[in-house]
N, C-alpha and C positions, 0 to 999 in steps of 0.2 A: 575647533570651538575656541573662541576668543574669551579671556576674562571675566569679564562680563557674564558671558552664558554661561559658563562654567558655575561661578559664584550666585546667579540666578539657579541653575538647576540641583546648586547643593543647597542652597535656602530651603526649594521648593520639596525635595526628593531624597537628599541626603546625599552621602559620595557613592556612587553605583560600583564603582571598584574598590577594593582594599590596596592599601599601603604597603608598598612589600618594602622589607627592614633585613637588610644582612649584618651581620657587627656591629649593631647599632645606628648603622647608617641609613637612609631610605633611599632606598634602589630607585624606586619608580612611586610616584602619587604627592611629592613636595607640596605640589600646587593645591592638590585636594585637601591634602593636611593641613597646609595655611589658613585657606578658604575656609574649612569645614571648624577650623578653634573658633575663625573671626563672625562666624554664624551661628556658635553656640550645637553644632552637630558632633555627632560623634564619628569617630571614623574607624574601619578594621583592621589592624594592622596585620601582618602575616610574616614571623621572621623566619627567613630563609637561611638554609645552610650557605655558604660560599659556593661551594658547587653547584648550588641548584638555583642561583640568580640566574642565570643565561636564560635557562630554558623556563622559567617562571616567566620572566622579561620577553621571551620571546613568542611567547602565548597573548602576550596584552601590547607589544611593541615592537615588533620583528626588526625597523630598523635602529629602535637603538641596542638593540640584543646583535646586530651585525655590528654597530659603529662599536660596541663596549669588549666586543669578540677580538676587534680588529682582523687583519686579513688574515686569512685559512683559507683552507682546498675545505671543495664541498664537503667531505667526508667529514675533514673536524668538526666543521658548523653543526653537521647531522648528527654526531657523536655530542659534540658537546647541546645543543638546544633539543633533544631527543625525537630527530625530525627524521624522515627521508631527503637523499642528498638532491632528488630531483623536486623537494617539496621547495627547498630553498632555493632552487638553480630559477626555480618557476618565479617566485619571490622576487629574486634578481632580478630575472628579463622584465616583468612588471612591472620595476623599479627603474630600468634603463639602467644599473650600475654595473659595469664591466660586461656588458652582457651583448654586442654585436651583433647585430644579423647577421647568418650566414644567405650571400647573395650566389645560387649555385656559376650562375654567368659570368662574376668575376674570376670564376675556376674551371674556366672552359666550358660549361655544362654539359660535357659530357664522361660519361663511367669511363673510369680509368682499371684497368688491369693492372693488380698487383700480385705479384707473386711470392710466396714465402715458403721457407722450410719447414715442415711440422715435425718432432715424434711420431710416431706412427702410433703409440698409447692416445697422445693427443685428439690426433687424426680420429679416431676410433670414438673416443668419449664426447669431441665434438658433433662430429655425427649419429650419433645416440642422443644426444640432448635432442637437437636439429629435428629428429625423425620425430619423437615424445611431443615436441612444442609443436608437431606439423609444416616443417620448413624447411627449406633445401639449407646447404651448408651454406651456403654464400650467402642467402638472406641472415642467417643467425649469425656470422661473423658480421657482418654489418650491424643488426640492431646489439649486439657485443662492444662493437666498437663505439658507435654511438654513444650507448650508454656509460662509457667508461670514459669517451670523452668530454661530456656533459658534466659527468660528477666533477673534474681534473678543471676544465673552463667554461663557465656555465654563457654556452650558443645559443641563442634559440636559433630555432628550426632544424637542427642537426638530425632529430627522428625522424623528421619529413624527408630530409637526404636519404637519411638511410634506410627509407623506405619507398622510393621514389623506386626502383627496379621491380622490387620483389612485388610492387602491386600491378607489374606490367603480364608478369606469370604467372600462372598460379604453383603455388607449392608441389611440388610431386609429390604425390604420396609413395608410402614404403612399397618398394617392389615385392611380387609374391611372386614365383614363379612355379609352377607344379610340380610336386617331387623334391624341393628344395629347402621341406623339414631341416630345421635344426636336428640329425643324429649323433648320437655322441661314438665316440670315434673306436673302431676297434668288433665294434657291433654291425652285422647285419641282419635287417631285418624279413 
């Protein structure tokens, strides 16, 4: 909205936003406060604690609440604007800022095998999660990793990678085999 319309729709309407005010200073609605003295309107102002600018700002202005944040990992932006980390990563990719395509053909297109050493508590509690969500271990490590790669550098398309296998299979469901009750140890029945 250019000057003009602006200064038009607060003659006609009044300011449709409030002025938000930290320390005295106004965070965000300069322009409406000007406009709205030189028209004889009144305007609402809203003072905000110092901590709660961001996430006030980032309700009515997402990037000047990024530009005022300056650079952070998704998690601080989501802690500090009281967001989800993939609400903002989303933000990002929309925005084009730092945000890449992942092009899987530049990466060979194809699944690579990786192998790693686990705990065996690990082992055990990741495959419990896995079983509960409905999904083999290797699909939940993937949409795992994804996810934590995403919050760390915000990719798009990285969930579609990591999900590109697991919609070739279907999930195994939990194995039942007859007679192979959980008994507790020590006891027969």
């Amino acid at each position: 909205m250019n000057q003009t319309e602006l200064s038009d729709s607060i003659r006609v309407l009044g300011p449709l936003l409030p002025t938000l005010v930290s320390c005295g200073q106004i965070i965000d609605g300069a322009k409406r406060e000007k406009i709205a003295a030189e028209v004889g309107r009144e305007t609402v102002k809203i003072e905000l604690e110092p901590n709660e600018v961001l996430r006030a700002l980032y309700v009515v202005h997402p990037e000047r609440a990024l530009e005022r944040a300056g650079k952070r990992s998704l998690d601080d932006y989501a802690r500090v604007f009281g967001v989800r980390a993939l609400t903002v990563a989303e933000f990002l990719r929309t925005q084009k800022q730092n945000a890449p395509a992942v092009d899987a053909e530049a990466f060979g297109g194809k699944s690579v095998l990786k192998l790693q050493w686990w705990p065996p508590r690990l082992v055990h509690f990741a495959e419990r999660a896995a079983r509960e969500r409905g999904m083999n271990l290797s699909a939940f490590v993937r949409e795992a990793v994804a996810t934590h790669v995403t919050r760390t550098i915000p990719i798009s398309g990285i969930h579609e990678l990591a999900s590109d296998r697991s919609e070739q299979r279907s999930p195994r469901a939990p194995r039942s085999v007859a007679g192979s009750e959980h008994r507790p140890r020590g006891r027969r029945a």
